[in-house]
MARKOLGU-988682 format. One record per residue (C-alpha): residue in one letter; x, y, z; residue number from 1. Coordinates in steps of 0.25 Angstrom, whole numbers, always signed. Example, Ala and Ser with C-alpha at 12.3 -4.5 7.8 and 13.67 -1.06 7.14 Angstrom:
<ketis>
@aa->a, x->+49, y->-18, z->+31, i->1
@aa->s, x->+55, y->-4, z->+29, i->2
</ketis>
This chain:
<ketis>
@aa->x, x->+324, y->+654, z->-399, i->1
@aa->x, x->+337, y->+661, z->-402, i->2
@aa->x, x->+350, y->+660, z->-400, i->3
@aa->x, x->+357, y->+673, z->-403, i->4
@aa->x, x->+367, y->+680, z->-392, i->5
@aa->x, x->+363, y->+691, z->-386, i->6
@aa->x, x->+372, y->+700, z->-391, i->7
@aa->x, x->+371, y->+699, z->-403, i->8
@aa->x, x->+367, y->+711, z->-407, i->9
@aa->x, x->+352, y->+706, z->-412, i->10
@aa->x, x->+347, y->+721, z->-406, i->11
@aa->x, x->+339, y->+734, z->-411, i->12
@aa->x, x->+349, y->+745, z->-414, i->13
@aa->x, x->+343, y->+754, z->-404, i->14
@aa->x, x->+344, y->+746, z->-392, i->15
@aa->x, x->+359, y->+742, z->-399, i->16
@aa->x, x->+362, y->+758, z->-396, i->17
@aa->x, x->+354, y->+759, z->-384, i->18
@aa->x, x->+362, y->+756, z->-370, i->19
@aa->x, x->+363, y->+741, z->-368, i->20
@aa->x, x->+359, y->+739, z->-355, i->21
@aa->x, x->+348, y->+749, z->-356, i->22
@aa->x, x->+343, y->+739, z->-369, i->23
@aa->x, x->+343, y->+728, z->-359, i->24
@aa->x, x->+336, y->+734, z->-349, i->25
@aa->x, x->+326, y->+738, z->-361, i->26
@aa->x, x->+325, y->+724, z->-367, i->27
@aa->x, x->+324, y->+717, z->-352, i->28
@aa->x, x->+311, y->+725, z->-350, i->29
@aa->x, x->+303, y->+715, z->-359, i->30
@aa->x, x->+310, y->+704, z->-357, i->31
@aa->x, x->+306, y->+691, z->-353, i->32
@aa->x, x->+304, y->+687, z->-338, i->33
@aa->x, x->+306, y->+673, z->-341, i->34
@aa->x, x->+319, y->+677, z->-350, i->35
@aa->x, x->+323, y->+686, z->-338, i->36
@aa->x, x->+323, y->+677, z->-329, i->37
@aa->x, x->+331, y->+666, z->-336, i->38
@aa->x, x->+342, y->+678, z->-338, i->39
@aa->x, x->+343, y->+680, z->-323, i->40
@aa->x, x->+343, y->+668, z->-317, i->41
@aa->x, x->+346, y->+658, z->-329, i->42
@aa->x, x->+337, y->+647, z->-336, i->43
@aa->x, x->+331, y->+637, z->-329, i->44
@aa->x, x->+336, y->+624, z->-338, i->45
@aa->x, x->+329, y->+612, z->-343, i->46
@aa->x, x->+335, y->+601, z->-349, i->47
@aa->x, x->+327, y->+598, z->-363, i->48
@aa->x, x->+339, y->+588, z->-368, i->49
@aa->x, x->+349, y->+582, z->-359, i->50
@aa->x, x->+363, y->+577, z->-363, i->51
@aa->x, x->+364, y->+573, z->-376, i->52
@aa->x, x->+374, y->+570, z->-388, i->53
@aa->x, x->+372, y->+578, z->-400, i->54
@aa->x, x->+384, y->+577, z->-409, i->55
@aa->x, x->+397, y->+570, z->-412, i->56
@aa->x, x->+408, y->+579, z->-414, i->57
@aa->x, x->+423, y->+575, z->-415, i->58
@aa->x, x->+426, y->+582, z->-399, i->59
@aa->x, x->+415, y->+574, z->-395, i->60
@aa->x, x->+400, y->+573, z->-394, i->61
@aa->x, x->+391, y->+585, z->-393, i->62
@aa->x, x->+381, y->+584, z->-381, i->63
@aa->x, x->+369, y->+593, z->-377, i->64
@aa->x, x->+359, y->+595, z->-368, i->65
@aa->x, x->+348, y->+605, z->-369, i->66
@aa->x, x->+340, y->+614, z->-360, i->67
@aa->x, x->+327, y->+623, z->-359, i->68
@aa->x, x->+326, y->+635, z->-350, i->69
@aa->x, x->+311, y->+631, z->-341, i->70
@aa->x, x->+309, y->+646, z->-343, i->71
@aa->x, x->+314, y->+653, z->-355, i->72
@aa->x, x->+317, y->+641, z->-365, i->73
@aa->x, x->+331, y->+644, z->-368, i->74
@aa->x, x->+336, y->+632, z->-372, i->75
@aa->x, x->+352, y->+628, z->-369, i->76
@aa->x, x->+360, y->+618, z->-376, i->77
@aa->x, x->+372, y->+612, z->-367, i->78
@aa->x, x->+383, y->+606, z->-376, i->79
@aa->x, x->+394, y->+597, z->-373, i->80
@aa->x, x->+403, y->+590, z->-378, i->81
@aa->x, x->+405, y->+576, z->-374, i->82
@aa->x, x->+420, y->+570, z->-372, i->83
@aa->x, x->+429, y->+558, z->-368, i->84
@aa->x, x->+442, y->+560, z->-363, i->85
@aa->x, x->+453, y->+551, z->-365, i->86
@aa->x, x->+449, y->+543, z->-355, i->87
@aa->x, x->+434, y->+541, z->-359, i->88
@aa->x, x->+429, y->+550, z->-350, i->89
@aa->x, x->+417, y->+557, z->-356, i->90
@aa->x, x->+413, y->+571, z->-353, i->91
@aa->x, x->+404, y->+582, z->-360, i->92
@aa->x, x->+411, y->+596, z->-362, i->93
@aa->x, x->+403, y->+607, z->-361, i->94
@aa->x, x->+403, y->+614, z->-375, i->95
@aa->x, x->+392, y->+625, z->-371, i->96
@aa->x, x->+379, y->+629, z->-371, i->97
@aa->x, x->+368, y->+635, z->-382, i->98
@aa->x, x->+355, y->+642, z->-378, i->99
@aa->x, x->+343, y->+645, z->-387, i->100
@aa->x, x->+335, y->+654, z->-382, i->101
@aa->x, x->+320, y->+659, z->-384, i->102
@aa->x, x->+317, y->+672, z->-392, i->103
@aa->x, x->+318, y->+683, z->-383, i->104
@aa->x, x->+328, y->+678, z->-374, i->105
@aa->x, x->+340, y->+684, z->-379, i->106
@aa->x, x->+341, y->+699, z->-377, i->107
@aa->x, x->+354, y->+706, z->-385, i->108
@aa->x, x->+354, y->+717, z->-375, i->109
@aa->x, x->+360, y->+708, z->-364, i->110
@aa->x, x->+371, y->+705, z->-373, i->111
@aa->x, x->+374, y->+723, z->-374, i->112
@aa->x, x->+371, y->+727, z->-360, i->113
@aa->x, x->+379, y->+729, z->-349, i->114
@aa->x, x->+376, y->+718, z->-336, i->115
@aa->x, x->+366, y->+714, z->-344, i->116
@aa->x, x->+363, y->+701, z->-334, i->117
@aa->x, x->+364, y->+714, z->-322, i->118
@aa->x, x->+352, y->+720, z->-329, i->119
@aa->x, x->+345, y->+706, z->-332, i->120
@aa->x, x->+345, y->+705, z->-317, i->121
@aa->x, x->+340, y->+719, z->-314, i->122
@aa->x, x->+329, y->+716, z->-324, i->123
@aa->x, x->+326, y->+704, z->-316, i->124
@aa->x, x->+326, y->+712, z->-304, i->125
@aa->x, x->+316, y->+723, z->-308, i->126
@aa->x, x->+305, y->+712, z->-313, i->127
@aa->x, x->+306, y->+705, z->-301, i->128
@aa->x, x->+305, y->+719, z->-292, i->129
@aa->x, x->+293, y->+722, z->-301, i->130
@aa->x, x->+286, y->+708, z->-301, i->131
@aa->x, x->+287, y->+710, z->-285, i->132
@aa->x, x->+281, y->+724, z->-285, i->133
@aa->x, x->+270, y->+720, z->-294, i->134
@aa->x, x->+267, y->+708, z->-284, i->135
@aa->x, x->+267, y->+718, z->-271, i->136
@aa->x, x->+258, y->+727, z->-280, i->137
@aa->x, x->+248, y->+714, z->-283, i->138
@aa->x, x->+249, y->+710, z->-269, i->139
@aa->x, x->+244, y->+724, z->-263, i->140
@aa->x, x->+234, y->+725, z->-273, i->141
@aa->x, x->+228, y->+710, z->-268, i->142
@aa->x, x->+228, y->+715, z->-255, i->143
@aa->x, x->+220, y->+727, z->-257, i->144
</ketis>
């Protein structure tokens, strides 16, 4: 797994010099379905730890809960920080969230494109049009 941003600048020269959104296009050809999918319409989240403490700190205490994506094995860590106020009434702030995500997953050219979530949908769109063509060609060749 890794956790670098993509855009980063972790990329071959050439594609550093080519047109961003054509390097996209490029790098989405061979992409994962299952990666492609969690891009367009987001992870589909399993809790593999609930709530829990995890440190003392001097604001407070640090809680976290963790989650696995059921489809690409992302993994996100929730973090919160848990409070009183000055009348005891405790509460958990939210702090943020930190992702891990498996080799393969990350893709620099969407951090250099133009509308790059644009051209992850259009992507989306052409493997669907061609799964559905390829499925009327099967069909017709059953028939026959």
């Amino acid at each position: 797994m890794t956790t670098k941003d993509e855009s980063d600048g972790f990329m071959p020269a050439a594609a550093r010099n080519a047109d961003p959104s054509h390097s996209l296009v490029a790098a989405l050809e061979s992409y994962s379905d299952t990666y492609l999918q969690c891009r367009g319409i987001q992870h589909r989240w399993a809790v593999s730890i609930d709530l829990h403490l995890t440190e003392k700190l001097e604001t407070g205490d640090l809680v976290e809960r963790h989650f696995e994506c059921e489809n690409c094995e992302t993994e996100r860590k929730d973090r919160f920080l848990l409070r009183s106020d000055r009348w005891g009434i405790y509460r958990l702030e939210v702090l943020g969230a930190q992702y891990r995500y498996p080799e393969g997953y990350l893709m620099s050219e969407m951090g250099l494109a133009e509308h790059p979530r644009e051209i992850l949908r259009h992507e989306q769109l052409r493997r669907a049009l061609g799964s559905r063509k390829l499925n009327q060609v099967k069909k017709q060749q059953q028939a026959s």
